[in-house]
Backbone as XML, in Angstrom:
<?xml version="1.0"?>
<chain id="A" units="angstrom">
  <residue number="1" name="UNK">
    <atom name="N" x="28.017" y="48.854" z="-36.973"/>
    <atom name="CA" x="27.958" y="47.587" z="-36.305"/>
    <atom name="C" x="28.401" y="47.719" z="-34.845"/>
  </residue>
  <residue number="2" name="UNK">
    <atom name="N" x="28.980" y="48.365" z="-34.587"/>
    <atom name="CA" x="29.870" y="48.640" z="-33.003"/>
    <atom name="C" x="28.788" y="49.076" z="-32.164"/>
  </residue>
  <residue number="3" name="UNK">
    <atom name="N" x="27.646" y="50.061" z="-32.401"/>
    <atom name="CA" x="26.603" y="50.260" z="-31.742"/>
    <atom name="C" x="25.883" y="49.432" z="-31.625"/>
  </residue>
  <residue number="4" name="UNK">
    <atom name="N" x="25.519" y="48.419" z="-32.426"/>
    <atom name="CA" x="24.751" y="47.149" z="-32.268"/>
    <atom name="C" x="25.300" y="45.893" z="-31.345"/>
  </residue>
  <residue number="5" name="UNK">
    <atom name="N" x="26.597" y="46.047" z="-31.613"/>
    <atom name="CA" x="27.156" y="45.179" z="-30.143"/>
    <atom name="C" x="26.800" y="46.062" z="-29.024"/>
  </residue>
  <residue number="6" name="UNK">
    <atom name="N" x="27.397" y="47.317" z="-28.917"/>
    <atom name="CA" x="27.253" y="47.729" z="-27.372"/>
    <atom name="C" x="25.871" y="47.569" z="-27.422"/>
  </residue>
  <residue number="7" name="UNK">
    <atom name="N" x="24.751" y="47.895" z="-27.955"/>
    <atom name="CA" x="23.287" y="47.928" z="-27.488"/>
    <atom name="C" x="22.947" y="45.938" z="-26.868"/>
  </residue>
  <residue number="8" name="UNK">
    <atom name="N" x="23.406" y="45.429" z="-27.432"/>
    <atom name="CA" x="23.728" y="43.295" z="-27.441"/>
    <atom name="C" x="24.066" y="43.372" z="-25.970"/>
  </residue>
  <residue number="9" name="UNK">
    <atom name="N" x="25.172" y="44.322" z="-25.392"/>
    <atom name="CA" x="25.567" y="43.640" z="-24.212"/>
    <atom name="C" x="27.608" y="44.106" z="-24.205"/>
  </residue>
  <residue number="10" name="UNK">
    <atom name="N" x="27.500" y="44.172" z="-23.354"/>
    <atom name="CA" x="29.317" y="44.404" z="-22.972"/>
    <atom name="C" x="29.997" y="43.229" z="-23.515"/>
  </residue>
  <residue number="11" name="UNK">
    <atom name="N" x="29.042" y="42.389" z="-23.061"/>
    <atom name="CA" x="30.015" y="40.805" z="-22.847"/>
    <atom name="C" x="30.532" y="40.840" z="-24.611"/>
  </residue>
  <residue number="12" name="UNK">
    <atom name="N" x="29.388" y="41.079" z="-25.930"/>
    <atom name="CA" x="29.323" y="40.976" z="-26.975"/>
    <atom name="C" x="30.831" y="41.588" z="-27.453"/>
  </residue>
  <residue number="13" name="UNK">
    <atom name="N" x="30.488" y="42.693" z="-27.112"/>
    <atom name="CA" x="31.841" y="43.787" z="-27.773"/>
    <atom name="C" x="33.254" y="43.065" z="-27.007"/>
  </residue>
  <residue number="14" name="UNK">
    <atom name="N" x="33.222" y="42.885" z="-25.850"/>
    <atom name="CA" x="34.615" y="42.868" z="-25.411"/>
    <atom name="C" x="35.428" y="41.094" z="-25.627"/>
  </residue>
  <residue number="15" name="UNK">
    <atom name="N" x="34.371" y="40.091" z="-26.677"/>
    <atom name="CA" x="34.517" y="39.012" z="-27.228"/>
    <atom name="C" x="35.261" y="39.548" z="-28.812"/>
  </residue>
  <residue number="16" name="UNK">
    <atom name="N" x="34.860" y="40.674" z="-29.270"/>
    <atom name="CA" x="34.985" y="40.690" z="-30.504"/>
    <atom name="C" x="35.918" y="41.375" z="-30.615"/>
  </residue>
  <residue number="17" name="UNK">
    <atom name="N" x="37.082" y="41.035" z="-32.158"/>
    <atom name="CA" x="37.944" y="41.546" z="-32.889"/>
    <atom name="C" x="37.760" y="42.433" z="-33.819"/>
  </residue>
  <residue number="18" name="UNK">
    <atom name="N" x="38.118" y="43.557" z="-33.711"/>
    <atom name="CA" x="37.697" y="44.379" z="-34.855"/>
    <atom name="C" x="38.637" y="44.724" z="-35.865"/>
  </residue>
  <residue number="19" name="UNK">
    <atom name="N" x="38.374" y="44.629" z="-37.121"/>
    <atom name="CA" x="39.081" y="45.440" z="-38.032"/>
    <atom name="C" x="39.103" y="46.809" z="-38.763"/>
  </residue>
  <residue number="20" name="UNK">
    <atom name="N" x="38.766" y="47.544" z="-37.944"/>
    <atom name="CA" x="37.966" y="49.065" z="-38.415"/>
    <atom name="C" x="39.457" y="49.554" z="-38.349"/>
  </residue>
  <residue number="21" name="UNK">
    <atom name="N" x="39.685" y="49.912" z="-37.524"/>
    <atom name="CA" x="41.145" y="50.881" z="-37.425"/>
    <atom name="C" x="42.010" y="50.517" z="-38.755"/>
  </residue>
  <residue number="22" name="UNK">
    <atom name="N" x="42.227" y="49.194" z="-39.558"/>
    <atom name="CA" x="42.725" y="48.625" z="-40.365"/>
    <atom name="C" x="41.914" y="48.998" z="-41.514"/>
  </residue>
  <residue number="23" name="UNK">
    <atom name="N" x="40.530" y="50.033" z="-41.673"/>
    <atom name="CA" x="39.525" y="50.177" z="-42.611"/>
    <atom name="C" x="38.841" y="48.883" z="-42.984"/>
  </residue>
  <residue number="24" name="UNK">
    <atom name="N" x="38.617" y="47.830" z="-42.429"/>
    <atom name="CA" x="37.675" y="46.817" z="-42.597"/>
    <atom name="C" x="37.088" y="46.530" z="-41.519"/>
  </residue>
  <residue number="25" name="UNK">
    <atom name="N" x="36.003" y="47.088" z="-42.241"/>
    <atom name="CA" x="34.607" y="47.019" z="-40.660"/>
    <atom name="C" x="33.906" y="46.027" z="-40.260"/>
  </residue>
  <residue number="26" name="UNK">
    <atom name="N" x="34.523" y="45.018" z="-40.068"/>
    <atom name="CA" x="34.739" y="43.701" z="-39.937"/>
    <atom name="C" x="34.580" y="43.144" z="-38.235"/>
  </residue>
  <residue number="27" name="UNK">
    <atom name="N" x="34.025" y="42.204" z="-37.484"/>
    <atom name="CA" x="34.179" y="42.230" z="-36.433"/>
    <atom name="C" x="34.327" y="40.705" z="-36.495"/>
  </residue>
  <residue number="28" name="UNK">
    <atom name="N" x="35.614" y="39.809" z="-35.706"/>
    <atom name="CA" x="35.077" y="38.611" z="-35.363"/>
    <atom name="C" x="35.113" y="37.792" z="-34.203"/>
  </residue>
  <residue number="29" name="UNK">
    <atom name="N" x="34.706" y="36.836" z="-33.949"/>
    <atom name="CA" x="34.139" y="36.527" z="-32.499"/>
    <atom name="C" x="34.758" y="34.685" z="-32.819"/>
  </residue>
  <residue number="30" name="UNK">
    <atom name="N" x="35.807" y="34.372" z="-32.035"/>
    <atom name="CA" x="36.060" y="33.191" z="-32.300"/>
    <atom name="C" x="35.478" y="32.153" z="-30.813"/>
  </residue>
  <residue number="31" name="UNK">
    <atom name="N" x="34.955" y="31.613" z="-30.659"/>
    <atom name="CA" x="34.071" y="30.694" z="-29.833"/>
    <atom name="C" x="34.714" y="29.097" z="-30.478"/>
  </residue>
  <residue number="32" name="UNK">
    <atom name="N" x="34.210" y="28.350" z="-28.773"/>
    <atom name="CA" x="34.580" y="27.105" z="-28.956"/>
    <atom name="C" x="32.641" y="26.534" z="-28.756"/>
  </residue>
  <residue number="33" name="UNK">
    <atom name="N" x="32.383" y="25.766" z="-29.885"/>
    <atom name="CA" x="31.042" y="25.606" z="-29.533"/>
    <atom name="C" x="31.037" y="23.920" z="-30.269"/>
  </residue>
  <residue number="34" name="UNK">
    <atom name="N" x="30.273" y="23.236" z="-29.759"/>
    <atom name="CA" x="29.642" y="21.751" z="-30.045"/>
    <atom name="C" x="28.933" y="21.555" z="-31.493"/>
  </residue>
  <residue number="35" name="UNK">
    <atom name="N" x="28.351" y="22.159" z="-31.700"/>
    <atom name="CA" x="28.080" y="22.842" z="-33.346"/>
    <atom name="C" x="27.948" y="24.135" z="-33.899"/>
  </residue>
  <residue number="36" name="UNK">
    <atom name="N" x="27.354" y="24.407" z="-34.940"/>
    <atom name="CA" x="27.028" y="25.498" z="-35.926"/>
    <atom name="C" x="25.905" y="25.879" z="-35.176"/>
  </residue>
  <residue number="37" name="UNK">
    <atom name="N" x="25.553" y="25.611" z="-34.682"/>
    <atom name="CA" x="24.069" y="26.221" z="-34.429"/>
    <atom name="C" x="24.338" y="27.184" z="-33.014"/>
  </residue>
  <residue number="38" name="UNK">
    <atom name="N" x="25.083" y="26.245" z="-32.113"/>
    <atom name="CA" x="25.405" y="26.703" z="-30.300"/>
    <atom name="C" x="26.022" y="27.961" z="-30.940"/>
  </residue>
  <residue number="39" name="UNK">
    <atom name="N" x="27.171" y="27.786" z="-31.959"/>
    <atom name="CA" x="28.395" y="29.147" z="-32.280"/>
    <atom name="C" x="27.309" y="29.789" z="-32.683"/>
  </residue>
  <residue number="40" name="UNK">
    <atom name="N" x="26.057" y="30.137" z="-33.086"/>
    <atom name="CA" x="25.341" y="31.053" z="-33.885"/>
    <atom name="C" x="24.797" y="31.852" z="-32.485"/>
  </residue>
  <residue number="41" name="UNK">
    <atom name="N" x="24.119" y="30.925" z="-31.792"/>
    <atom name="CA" x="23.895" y="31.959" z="-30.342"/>
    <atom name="C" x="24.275" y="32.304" z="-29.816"/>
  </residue>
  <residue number="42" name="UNK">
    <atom name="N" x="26.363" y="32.143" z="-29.570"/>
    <atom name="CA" x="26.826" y="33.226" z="-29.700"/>
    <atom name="C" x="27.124" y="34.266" z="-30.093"/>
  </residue>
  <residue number="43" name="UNK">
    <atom name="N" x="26.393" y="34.793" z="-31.144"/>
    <atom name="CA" x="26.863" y="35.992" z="-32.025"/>
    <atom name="C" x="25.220" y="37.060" z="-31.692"/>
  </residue>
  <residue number="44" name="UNK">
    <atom name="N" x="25.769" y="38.568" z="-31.454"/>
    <atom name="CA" x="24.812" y="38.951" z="-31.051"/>
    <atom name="C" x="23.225" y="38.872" z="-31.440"/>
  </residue>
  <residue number="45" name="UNK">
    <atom name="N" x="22.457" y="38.863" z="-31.456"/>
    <atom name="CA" x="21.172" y="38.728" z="-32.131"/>
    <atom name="C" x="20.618" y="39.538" z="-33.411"/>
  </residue>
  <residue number="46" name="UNK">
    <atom name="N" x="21.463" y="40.720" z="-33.272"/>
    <atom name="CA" x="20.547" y="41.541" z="-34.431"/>
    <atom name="C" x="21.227" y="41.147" z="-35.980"/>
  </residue>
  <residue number="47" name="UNK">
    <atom name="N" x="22.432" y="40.408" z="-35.022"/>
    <atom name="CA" x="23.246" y="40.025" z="-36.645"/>
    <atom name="C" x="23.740" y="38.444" z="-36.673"/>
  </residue>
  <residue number="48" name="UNK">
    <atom name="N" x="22.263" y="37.556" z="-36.339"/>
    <atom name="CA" x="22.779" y="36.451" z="-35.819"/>
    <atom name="C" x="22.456" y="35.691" z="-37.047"/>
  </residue>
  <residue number="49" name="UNK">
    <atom name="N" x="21.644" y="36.116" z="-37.770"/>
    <atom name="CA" x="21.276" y="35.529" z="-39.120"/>
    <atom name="C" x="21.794" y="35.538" z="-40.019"/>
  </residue>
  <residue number="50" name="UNK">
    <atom name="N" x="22.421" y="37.005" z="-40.283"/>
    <atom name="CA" x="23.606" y="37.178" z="-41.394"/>
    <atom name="C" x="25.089" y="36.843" z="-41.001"/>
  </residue>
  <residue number="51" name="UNK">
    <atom name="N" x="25.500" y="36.566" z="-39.832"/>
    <atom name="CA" x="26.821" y="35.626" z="-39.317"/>
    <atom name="C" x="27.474" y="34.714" z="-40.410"/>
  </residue>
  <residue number="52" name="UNK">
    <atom name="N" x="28.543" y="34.912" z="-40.747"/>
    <atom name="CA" x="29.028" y="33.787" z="-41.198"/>
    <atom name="C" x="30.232" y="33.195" z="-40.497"/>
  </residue>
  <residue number="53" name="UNK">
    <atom name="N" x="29.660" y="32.043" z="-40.173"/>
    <atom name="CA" x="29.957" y="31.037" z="-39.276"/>
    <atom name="C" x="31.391" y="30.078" z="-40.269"/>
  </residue>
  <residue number="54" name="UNK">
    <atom name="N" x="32.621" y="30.139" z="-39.400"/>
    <atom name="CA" x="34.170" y="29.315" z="-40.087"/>
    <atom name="C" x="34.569" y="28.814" z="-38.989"/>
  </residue>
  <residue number="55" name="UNK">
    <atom name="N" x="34.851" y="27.141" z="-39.525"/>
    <atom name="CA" x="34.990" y="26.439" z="-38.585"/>
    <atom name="C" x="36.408" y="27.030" z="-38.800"/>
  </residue>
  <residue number="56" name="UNK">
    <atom name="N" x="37.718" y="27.113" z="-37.547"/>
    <atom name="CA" x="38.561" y="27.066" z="-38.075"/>
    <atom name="C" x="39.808" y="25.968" z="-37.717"/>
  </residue>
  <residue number="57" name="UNK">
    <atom name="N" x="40.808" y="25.475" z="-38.598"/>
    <atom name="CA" x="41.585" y="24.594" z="-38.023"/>
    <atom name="C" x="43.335" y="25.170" z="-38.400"/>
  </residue>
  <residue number="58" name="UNK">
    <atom name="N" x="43.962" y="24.324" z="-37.635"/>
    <atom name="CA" x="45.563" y="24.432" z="-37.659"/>
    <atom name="C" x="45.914" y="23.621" z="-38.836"/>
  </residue>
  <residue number="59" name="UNK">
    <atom name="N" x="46.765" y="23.511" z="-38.958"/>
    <atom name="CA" x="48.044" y="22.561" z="-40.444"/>
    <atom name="C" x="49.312" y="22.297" z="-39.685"/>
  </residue>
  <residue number="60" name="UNK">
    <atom name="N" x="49.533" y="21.169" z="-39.218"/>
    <atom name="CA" x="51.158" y="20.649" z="-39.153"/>
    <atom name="C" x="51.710" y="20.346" z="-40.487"/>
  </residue>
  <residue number="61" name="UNK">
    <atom name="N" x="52.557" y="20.880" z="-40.746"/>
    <atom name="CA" x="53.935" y="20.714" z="-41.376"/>
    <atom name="C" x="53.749" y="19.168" z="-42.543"/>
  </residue>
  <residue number="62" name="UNK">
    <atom name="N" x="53.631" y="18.048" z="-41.764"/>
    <atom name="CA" x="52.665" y="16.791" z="-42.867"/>
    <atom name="C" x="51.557" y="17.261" z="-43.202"/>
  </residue>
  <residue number="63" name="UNK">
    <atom name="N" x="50.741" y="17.486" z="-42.739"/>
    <atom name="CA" x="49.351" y="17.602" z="-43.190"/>
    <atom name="C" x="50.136" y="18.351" z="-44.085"/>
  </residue>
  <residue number="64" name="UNK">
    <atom name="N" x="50.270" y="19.806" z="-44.290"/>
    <atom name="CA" x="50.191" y="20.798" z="-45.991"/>
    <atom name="C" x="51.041" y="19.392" z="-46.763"/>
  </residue>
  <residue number="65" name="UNK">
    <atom name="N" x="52.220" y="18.798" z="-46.690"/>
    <atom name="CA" x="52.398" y="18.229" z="-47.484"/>
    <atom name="C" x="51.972" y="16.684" z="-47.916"/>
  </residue>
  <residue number="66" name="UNK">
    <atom name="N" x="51.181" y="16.521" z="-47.374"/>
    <atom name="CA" x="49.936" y="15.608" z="-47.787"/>
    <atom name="C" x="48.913" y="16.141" z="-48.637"/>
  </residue>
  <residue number="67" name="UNK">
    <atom name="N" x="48.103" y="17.688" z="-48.217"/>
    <atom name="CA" x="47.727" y="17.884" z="-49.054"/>
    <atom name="C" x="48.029" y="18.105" z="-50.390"/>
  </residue>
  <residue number="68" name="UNK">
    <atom name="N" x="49.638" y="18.870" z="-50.453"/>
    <atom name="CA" x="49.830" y="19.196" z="-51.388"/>
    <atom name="C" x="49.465" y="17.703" z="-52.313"/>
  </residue>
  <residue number="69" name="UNK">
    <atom name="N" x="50.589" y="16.823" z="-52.189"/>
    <atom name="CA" x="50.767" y="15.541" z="-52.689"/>
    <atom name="C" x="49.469" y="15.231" z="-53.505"/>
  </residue>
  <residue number="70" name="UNK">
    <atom name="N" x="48.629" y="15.548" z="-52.682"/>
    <atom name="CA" x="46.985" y="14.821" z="-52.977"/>
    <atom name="C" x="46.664" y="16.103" z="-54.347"/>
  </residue>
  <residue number="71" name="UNK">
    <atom name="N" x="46.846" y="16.757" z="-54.388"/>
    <atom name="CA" x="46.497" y="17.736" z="-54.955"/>
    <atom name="C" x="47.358" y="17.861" z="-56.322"/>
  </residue>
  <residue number="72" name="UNK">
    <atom name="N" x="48.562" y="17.637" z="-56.142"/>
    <atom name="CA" x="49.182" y="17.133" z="-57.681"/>
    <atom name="C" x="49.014" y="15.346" z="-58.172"/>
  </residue>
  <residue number="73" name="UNK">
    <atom name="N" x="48.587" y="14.899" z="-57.124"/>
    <atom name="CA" x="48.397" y="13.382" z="-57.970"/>
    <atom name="C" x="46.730" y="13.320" z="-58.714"/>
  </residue>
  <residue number="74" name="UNK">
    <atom name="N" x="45.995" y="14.671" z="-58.347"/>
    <atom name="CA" x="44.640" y="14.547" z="-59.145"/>
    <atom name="C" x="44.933" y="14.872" z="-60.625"/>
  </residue>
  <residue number="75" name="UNK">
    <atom name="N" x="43.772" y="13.841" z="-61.263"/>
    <atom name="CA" x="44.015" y="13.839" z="-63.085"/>
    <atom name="C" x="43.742" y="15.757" z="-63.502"/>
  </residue>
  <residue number="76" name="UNK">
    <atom name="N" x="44.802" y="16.091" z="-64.310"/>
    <atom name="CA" x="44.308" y="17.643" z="-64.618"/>
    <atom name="C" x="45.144" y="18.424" z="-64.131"/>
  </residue>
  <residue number="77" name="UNK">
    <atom name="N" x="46.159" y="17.957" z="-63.110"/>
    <atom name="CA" x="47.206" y="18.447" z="-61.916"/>
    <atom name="C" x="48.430" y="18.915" z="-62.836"/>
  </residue>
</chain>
């Protein structure tokens, strides 16, 4: 995969995180984009289809314990 970024472009590789040294050959590219689709044309082209695209978010301190809450008051809990 690392040759397929450098062949993409500099800009590609020096966006991306790698996890190889860690043995997971893994690369990821965190972007601020307007939707799913804009974040997809950021990701180089030859691997723009197989991308999997995570929105990602933070948790304050209420929020987890809201969720939790919500999560033991469901029937089955």
């Amino acid at each position: 995969m690392l040759n397929e970024f450098l062949r993409a472009g500099a800009h590609y590789l020096t966006h991306a995180e790698w996890g190889c040294m860690a043995g997971v050959h893994t690369a990821w590219i965190i972007v601020e984009a307007d939707n799913d689709e804009l974040a997809r044309l950021m990701v180089p082209p030859v691997i723009r289809r197989e991308a999997l695209l995570a929105r990602l978010n933070r948790f304050t301190p209420d929020q987890i314990r809201q969720l939790n809450e919500q999560a033991h008051s469901r029937p089955g809990s």
